[in-house]
C-alpha positions in Angstrom: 18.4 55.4 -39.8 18.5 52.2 -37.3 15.9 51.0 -34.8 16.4 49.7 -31.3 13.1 48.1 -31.0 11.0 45.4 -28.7 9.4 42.0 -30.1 8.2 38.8 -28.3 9.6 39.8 -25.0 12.9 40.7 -26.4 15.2 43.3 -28.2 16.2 44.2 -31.5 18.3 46.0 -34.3 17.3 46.9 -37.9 18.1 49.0 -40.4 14.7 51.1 -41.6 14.3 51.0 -45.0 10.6 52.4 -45.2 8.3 54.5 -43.3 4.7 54.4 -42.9 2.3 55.9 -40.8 2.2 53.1 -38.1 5.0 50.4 -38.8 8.6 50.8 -40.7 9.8 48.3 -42.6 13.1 47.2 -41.2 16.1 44.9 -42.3 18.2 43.1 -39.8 21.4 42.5 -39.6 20.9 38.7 -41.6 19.5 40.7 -44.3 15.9 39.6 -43.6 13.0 42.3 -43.5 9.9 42.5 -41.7 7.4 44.8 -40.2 7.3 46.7 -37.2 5.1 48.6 -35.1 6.1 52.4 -34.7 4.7 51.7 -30.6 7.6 49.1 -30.8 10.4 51.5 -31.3 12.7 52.6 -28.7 15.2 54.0 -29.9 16.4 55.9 -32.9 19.8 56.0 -34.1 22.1 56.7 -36.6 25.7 55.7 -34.9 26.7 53.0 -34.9 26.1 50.5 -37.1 23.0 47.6 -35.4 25.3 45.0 -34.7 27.8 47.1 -33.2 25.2 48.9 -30.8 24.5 45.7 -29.6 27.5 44.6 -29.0 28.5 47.7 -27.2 25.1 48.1 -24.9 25.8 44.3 -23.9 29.6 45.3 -22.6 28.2 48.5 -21.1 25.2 46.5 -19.4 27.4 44.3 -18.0 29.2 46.9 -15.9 26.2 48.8 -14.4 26.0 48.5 -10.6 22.5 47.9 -10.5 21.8 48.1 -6.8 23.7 51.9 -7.3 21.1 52.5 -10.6 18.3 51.3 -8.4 19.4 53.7 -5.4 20.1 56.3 -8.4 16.8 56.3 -9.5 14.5 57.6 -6.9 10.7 55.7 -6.3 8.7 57.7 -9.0 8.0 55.4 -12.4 11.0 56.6 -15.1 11.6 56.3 -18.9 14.6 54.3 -19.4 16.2 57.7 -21.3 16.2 59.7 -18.9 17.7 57.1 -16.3 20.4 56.7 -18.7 20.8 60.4 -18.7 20.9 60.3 -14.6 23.4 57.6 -15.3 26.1 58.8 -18.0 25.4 62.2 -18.2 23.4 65.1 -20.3 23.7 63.4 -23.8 24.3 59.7 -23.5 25.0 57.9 -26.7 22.3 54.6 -28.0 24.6 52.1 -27.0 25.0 53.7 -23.5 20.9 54.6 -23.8 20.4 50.8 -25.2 22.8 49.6 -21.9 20.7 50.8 -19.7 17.3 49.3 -20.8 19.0 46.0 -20.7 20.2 46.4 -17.2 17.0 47.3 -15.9 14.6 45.1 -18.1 16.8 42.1 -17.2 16.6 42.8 -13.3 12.6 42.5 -12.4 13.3 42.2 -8.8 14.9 45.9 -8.9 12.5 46.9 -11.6 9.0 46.8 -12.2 7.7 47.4 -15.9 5.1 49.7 -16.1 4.9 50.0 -19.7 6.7 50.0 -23.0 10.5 51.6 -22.2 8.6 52.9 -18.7 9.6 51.1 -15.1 9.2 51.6 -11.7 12.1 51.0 -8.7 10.6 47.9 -6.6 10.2 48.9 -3.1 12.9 48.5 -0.5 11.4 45.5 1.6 10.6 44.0 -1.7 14.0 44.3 -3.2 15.1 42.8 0.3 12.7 40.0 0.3 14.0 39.2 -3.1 17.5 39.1 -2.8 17.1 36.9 0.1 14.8 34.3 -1.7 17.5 34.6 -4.7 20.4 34.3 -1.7 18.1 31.0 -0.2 17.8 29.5 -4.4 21.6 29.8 -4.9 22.3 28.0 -1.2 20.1 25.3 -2.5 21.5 25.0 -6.0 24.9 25.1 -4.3 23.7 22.7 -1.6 21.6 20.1 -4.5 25.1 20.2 -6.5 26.7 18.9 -3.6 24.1 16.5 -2.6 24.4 15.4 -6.2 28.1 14.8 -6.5 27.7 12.6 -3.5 25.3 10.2 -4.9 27.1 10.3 -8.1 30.2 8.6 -6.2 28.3 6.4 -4.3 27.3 8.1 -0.9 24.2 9.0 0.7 24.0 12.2 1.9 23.4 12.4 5.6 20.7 14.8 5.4 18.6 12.3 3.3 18.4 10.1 6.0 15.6 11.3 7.9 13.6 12.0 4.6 14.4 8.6 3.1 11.3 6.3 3.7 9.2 9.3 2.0 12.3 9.4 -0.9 11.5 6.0 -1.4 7.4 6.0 -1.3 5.8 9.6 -1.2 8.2 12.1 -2.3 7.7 15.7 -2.2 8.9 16.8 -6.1 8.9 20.1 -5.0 11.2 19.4 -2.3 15.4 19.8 -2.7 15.9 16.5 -1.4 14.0 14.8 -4.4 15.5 17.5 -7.3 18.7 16.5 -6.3 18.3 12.8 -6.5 16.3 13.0 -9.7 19.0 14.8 -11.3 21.7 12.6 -10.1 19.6 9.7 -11.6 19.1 11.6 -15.1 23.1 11.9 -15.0 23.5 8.2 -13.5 20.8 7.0 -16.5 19.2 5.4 -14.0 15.5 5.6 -11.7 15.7 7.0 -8.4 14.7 4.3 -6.8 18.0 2.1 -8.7 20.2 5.1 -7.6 18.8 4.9 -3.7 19.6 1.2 -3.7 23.1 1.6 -5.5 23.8 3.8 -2.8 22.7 1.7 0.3 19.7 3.4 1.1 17.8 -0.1 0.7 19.3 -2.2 3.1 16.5 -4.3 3.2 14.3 -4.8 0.6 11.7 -6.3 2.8 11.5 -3.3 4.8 11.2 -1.4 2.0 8.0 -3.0 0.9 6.7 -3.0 4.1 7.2 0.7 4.9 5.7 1.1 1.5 2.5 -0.7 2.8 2.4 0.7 6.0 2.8 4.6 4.6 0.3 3.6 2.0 -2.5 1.8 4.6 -1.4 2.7 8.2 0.0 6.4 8.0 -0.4 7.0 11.3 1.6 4.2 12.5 1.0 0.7 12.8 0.8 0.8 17.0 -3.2 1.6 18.2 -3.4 4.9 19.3 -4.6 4.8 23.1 -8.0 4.3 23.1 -10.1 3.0 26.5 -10.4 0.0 28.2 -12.2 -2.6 26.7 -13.8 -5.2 29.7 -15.5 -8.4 29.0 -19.2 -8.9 30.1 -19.3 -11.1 33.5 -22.6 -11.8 33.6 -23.1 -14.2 31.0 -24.5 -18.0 31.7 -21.4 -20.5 31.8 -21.6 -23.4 29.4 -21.7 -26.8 30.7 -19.1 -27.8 28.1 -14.8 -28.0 27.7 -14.1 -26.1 24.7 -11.0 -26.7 22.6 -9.3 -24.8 20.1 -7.0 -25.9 16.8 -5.2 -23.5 15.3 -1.8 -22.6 13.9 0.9 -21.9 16.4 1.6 -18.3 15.9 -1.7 -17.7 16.4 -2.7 -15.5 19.0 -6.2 -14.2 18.1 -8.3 -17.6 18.6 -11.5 -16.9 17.3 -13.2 -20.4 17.1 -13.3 -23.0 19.8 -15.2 -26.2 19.9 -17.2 -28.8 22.3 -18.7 -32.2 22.4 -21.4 -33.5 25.0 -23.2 -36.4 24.5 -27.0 -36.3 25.3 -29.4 -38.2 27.3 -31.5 -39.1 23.8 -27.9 -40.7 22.7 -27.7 -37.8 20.3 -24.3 -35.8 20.6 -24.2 -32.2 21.4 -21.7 -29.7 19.4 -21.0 -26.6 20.3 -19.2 -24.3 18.0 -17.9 -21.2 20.4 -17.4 -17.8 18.6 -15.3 -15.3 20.6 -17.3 -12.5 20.7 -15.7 -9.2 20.9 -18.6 -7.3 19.7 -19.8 -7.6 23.4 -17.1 -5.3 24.6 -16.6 -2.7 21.8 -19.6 -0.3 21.3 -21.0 1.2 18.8 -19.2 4.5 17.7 -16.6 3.7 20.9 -12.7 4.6 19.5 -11.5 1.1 18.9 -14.6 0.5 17.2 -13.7 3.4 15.3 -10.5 1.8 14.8 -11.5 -1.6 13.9 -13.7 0.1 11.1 -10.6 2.0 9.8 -8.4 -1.0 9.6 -10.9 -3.8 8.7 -9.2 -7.0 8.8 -5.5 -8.4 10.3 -2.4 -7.8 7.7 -0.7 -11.4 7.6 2.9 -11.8 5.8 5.8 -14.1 7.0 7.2 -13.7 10.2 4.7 -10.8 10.9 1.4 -9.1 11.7 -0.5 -6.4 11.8 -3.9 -6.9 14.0 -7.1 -5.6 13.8 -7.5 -5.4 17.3 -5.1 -3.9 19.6 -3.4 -6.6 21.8 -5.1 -5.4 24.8 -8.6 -5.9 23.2 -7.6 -9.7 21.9 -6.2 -10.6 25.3 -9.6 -10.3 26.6 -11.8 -11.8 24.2 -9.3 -14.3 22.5 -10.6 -18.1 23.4 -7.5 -18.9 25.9 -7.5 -22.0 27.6 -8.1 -21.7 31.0 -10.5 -19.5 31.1 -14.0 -19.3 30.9 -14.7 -16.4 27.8 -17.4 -14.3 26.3 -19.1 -16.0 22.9 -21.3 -17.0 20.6 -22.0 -20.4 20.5 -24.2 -22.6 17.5 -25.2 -25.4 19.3 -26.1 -28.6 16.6 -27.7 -31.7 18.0 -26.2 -34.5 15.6 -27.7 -37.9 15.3 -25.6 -41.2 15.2 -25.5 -41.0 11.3 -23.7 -37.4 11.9 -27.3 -36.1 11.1 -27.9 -32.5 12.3 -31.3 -32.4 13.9 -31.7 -29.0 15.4 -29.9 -25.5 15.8 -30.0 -23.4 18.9 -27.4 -20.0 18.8 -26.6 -18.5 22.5 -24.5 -15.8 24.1 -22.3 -17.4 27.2 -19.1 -17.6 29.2 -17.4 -20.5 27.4 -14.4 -22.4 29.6 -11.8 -23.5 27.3 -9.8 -26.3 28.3 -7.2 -26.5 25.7 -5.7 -24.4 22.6 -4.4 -27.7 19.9 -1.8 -26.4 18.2 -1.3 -28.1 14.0 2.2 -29.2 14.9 1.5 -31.1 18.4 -1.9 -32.3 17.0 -1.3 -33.7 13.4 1.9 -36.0 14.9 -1.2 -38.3 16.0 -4.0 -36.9 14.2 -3.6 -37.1 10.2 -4.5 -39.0 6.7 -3.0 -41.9 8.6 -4.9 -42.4 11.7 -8.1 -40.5 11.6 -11.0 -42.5 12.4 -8.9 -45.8 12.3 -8.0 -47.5 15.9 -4.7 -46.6 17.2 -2.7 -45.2 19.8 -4.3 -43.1 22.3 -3.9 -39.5 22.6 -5.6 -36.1 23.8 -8.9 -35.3 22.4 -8.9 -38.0 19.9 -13.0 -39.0 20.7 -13.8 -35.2 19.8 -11.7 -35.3 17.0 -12.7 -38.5 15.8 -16.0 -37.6 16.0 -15.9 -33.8 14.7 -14.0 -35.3 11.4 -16.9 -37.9 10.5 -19.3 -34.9 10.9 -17.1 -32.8 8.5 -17.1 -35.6 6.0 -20.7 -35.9 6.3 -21.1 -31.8 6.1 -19.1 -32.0 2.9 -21.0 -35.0 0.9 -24.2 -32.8 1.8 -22.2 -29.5 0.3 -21.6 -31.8 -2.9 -18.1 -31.3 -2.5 -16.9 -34.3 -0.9 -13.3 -35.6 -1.9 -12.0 -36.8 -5.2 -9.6 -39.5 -4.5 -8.1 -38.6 -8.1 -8.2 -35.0 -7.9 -4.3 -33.4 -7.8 -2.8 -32.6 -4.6 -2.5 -29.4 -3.4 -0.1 -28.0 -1.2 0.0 -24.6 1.3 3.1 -23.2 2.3 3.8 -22.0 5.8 6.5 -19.4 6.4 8.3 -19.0 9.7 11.1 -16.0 10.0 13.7 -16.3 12.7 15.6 -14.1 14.1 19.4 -15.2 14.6 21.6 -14.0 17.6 23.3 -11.8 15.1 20.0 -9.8 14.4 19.8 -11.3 11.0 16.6 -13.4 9.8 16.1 -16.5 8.6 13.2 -18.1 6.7 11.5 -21.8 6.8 9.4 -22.3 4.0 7.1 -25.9 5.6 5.2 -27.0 2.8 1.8 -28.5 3.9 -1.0 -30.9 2.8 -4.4 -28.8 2.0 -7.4 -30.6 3.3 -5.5 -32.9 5.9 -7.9 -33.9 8.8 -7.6 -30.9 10.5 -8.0 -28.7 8.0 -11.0 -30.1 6.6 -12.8 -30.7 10.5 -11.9 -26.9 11.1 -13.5 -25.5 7.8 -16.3 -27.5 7.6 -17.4 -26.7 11.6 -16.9 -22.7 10.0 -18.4 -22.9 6.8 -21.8 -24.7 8.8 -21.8 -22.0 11.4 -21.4 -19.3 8.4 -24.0 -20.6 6.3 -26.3 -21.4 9.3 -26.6 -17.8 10.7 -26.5 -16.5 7.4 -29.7 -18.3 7.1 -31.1 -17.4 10.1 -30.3 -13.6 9.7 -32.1 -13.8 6.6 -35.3 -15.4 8.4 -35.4 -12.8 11.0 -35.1 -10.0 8.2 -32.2 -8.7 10.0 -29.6 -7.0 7.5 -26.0 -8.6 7.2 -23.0 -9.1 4.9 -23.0 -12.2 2.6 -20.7 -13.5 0.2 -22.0 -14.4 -2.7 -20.3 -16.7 -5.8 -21.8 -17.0 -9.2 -20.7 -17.3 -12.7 -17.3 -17.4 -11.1 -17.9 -14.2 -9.1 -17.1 -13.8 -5.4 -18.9 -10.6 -4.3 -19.9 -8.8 -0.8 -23.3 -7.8 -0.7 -26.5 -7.0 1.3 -28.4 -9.6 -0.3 -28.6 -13.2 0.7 -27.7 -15.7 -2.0 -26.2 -18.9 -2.8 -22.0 -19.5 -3.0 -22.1 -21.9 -5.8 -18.1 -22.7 -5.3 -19.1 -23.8 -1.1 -22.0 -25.4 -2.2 -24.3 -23.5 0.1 -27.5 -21.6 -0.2 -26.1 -18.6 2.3 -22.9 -18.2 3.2 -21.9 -14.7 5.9 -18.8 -14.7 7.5 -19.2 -14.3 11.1 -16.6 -16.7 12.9 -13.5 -14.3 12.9 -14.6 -11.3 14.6 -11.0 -10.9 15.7 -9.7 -10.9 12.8 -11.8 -9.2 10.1 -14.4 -6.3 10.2 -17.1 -8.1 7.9 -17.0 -11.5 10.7 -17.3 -8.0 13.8 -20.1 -6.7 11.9 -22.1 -9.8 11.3 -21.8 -10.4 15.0 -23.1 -7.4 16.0 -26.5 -8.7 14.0 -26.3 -12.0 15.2 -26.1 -11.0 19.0 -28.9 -8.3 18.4 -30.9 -11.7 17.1 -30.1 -14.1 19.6 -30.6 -10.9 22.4 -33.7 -9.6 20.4 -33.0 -6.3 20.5 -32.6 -3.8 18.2 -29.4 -4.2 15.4 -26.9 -1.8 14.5 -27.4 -1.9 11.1 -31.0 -1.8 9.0 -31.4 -3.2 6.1 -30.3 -0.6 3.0 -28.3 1.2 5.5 -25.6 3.3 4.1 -23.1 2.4 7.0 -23.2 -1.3 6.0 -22.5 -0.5 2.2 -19.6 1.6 3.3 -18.2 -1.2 5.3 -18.5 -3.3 2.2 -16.6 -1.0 0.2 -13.9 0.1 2.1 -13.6 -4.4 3.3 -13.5 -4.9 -0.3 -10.8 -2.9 -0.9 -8.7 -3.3 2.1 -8.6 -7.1 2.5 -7.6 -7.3 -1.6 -4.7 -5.3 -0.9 -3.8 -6.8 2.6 -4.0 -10.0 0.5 -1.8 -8.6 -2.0 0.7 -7.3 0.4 0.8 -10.6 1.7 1.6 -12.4 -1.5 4.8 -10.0 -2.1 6.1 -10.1 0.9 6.0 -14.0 0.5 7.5 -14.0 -3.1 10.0 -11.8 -1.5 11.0 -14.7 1.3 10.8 -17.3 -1.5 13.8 -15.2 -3.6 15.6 -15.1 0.3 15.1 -18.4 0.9 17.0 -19.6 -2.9 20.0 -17.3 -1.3 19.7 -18.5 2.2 19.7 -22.2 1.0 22.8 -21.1 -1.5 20.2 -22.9 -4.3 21.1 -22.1 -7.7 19.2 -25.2 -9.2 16.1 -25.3 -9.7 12.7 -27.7 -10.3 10.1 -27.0 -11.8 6.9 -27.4 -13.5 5.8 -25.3 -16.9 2.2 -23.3 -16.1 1.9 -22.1 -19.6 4.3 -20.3 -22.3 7.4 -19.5 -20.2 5.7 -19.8 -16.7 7.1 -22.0 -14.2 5.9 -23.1 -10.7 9.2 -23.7 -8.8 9.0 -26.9 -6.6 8.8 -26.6 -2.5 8.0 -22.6 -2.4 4.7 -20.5 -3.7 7.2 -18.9 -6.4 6.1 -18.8 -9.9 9.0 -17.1 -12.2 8.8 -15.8 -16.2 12.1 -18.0 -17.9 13.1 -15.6 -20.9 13.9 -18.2 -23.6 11.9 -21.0 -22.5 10.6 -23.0 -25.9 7.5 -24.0 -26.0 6.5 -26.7 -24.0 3.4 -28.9 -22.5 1.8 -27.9 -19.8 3.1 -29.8 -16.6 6.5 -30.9 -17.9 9.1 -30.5 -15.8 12.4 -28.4 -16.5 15.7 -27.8 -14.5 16.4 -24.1 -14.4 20.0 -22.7 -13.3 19.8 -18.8 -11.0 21.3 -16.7 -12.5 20.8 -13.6 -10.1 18.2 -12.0 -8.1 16.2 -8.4 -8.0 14.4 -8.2 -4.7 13.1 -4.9 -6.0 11.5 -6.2 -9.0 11.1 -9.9 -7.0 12.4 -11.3 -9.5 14.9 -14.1 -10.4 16.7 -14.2 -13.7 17.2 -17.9 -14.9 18.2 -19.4 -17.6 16.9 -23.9 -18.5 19.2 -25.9 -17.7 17.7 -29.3 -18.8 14.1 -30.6 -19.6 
């Protein structure tokens, strides 16, 4: 006696070599024996052998129609026997029996198993819904294999196009698109993302990162989405004063300007003129919604991303010409560059002039300032604006070490040729030159000064804090041991970050003495913090890739396959004239500062990387 019989999901043959009441012990057709449940048995035979019924009930299976068994069989729940009887007549034999059961266990979406050798036809709409989900996976196996062999010889398919900044950053692993390229990778032995670029879907690497970012931090789109007018207040006091500016020349959002007037007491007035867009946006308004959401301007080379929509910034930016909205700290300074008093008012400010670095350091620098010369424009306010900074500094306890290492910034400019290609200038650039220093001194006073004064009117703000090496946001007023200053609260680029907006909202509720946006302990505050906190670190971040990323252009661009440069530690190297800092595999072990010559060997925008090899020491 031999047993057709059912075990983990699957069928069996044995030969029955003992009976018991509720299991036979069986042999299969390997010779090994085991135990099985009498509920388990299907089907009892004699003829033929096991491993011939099986072998025969496969062929038979394979030629059942079993759309006609599934119209044969009527909609009532059936035992597989008596289908088989429907099927090959009064008397079928076990392998045409056994057939059968395998043709309608093996199609579930014509069957339905309702118990053991028991099923039940699957309704007609279902058996239609079914086939046509079974037609749609075969299209897209058929369509993936062809998607496949086209980035396996080197092609992007077509309809990867439109999917291919979210193939790149935020795929969809459920979707065909990435199936298909994953799989051509596994075969390729390769990443996705290697297989994308191998077949030109990464024409530019730069864009690449910065569709990354902007998917990442902007999703819905870098433009503002309309929001409504913002107007500037009229009805401010004019200053008596000629306000100037110094800034970079790409910049457009000009949050600082300056002003000397010299007193009847022989003292010298200077104002320090904040442009104060927090005048204009309201509280819970849609662009200060939006301000809140992106929390700082995204700088990288040859690009930005503001804050503040250009529409907002055109009319609150400190343009000369015209008389604008802001915030000034007036400091009466004696003739030793003593600072006697502090007064903070909300005014029309004219500005007469926007200095640019590059017109402005040609006659104001290491060279001349404060040392007769040639005249030029604004050279008394200068003059006199850079003693004060010096003096400001000694005060801070950080005034300059003559024997302290030079350190140099890096300016990057990206231009486009006729051609629509780019080019980059990498300008490297003295820090703490004469402008640099007049400019962040006149900030870090302001900053530190209304800090202060927040704090004395118990009005709640956002400070920066350093100790023990620690640069933190917080609520709480306390010193910044690296400035040198008891208090330090950003507040003079309200264009340009969130924190500076913020601070200024408090400051013109204290100089206004009205009521502030923010209490102190207030939950919107700490959120602002937060979410700043984690925005500017990967603005910042951002910015510093897309910068190495020019520097490994610039060594193509320049055709530079020598390089300088000085060891950090182990085998890091600081490459001379760029911010680029490379790991040299098979660098020995040298001093600190020494100085090697290393030879390019290639470059991996995607990694930002350039491999190298020393050439000499």
């Amino acid at each position: 006696m031999h047993v057709f019989y059912e075990e983990d999901g699957g069928f069996k043959v044995a030969t029955v070599k003992e009976t018991q009441p509720a299991s036979l012990m069986v042999e299969d057709v390997r010779g090994k024996r085991s135990k099985v449940k009498s509920a388990n048995v299907l089907l009892h035979f004699n003829q033929p052998d096991p491993a011939s019924l099986l072998k025969e009930a496969e062929a038979l299976a394979a030629e059942i129609d079993t759309d006609f068994l599934w119209e044969v069989c009527g909609d009532a729940e059936f035992a597989f026997e008596a289908l088989a009887a429907d099927y090959f007549g009064e008397k079928p034999s076990a392998p045409q029996q056994a057939a059968v059961l395998l043709r309608v266990s093996g199609s579930p979406m014509y069957f339905y198993k309702k118990g053991r050798g028991h099923y039940k036809p699957a309704p007609e709409e279902n058996l239609k819904a079914a086939k046509a989900g079974l037609e749609r996976k075969q299209r897209e196996a058929e369509q993936m294999a062809a998607w496949q062999a086209e980035l396996a010889a080197g092609t992007l398919p077509e309809a990867f196009l439109p999917k291919i900044k979210n193939l790149l950053h935020r795929p969809d692993k459920n979707g065909m698109e990435w199936k298909a390229l994953a799989q051509a990778a596994d075969a390729a032995q390769t990443s996705p993302l290697r297989l994308l670029e191998r077949v030109g879907a990464i024409p530019d690497a730069g864009q690449y990162f910065l569709d990354g970012f902007l998917l990442e931090y902007f999703p819905k789109g870098r433009e503002f989405e309309a929001s409504e007018p913002v107007f500037a207040p009229t009805d401010l006091p004019v200053a008596d004063v000629q306000a100037f500016s110094i800034d970079d020349a790409t910049t457009t959002e000009i949050d600082d300007a300056f002003s000397l007037k010299k007193l009847p007491n022989g003292n010298t007035q200077v104002g320090i003129h904040i442009a104060a867009p927090a005048l204009g946006i309201l509280p819970d308004s849609e662009l200060d919604k939006h301000l809140l959401e992106r929390l700082s301007t995204v700088y990288f080379p040859g690009d930005k991303i503001t804050m503040l929509p250009d529409a907002a910034v055109n009319v609150f930016t400190l343009e000369a010409g015209i008389a604008r909205p802001a915030v000034s700290m007036y400091l009466e300074v004696g003739p030793g560059y003593d600072i006697l008093s502090h007064r903070s008012v909300v005014e029309l400010v004219p500005v007469a002039a926007n200095l640019r670095h590059g017109d402005v350091e040609v006659h104001f620098n290491e060279d001349t300032a404060g040392r007769d010369g040639g005249d030029y424009p604004w050279k008394q306010e200068l003059t006199f604006l850079w003693h004060l900074a010096g003096a400001l500094e000694a005060r801070r306890g950080r005034a300059d070490d003559p024997n302290a290492p030079v350190r140099i910034d890096y300016s990057f400019y990206v231009d486009k040729q006729g051609d629509g290609s780019q080019r980059v200038r990498i300008l490297p650039r003295k820090r703490g030159t004469p402008m640099d220093k007049l400019v962040a001194e006149m900030m870090i006073h302001a900053n530190s000064q209304w800090g202060k004064d927040l704090k004395q009117a118990e009005i709640a703000a956002i400070y920066r804090t350093q100790s023990q090496g620690r640069v933190r946001m917080t609520t709480q007023a306390g010193p910044h041991v690296g400035l040198g200053v008891d208090c330090y609260a950003w507040s003079s680029s309200p264009l340009r970050r969130a924190v500076d907006f913020v601070n200024q909202q408090q400051i013109l509720a204290m100089v206004r003495n009205e009521k502030p946006r923010y209490a102190k302990n207030d939950a919107e505050l700490f959120a602002v913090i937060g979410s700043f906190d984690t925005a500017y670190s990967a603005y910042n971040e951002f910015q510093d890739k897309m910068e190495r990323y020019w520097c490994l252009r610039y060594l193509e661009q320049e055709n530079i396959v020598e390089l300088s440069g000085a060891v950090i530690k182990e085998n890091l190297v600081r490459i001379e004239g760029m911010p680029l800092v490379l790991r040299v595999g098979g660098l020995p072990e040298l001093p600190a500062g020494t100085t090697v010559k290393l030879q390019r060997l290639g470059v991996d925008y995607l990694e930002l990387n350039v491999e190298c090899r020393m050439a000499t020491i």
